[in-house]
N, C-alpha and C positions, 0 to 999 in steps of 0.2 A: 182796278176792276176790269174785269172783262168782257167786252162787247158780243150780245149775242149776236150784229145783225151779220158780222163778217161769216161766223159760224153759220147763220143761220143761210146763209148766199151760198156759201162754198157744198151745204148740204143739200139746196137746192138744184146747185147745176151739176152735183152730179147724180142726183135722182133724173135729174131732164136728161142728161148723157144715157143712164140706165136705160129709161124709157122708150130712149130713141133704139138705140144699138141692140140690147136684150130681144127683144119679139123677132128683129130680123136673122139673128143667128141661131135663136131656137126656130125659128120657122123652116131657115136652109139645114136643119140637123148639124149643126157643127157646135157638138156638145164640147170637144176639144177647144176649140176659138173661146167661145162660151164661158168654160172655166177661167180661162188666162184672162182675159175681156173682166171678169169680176175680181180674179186678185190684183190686175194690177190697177183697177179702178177703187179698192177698196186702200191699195199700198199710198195710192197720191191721193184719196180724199184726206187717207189718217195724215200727212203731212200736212197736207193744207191747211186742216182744222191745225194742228198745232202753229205750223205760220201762222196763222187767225189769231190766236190766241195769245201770240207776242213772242211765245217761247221758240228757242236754235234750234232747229232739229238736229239730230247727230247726225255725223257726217262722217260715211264709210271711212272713206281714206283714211280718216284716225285711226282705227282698227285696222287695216291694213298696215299700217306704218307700226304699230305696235306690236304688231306680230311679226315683220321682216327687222324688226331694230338689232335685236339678239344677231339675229345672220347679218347681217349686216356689219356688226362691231366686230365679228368671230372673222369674216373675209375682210374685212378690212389688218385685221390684225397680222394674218395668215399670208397676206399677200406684201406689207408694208414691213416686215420682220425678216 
């Protein structure tokens, strides 16, 4: 079963982060800072909430490593032959 108060925490401080940060970078017009300021506050609450939650997050490097595996076997072959 899953606990809402961890959820319920991790959604609070980052409304409090929002609160704080938002009004000052809309005030100085830096709708640029602005945007990025919200994706990547939305990128780490959506992990958090699933750390919260009990569940792995995935984790780049898998995909990475998945995608160079092929090249990887093809220069390894290419260069050991």
């Amino acid at each position: 079963m899953i606990s809402m108060w961890p959820i319920l925490g991790v959604l609070l401080v980052a409304a409090a982060i929002f609160l704080i940060e938002a009004p000052k970078l809309k005030r100085e017009k830096k709708t640029k800072e602005l945007g990025y300021f919200c994706f990547f506050l939305t990128a780490a609450t959506f992990v958090s909430l699933i750390e919260s939650m009990g569940k792995e997050p995935s984790n780049p490097l898998d995909l990475i490593q998945a995608f160079y595996a092929p090249v990887n076997t093809w220069l390894q072959n290419m260069l050991y032959q």
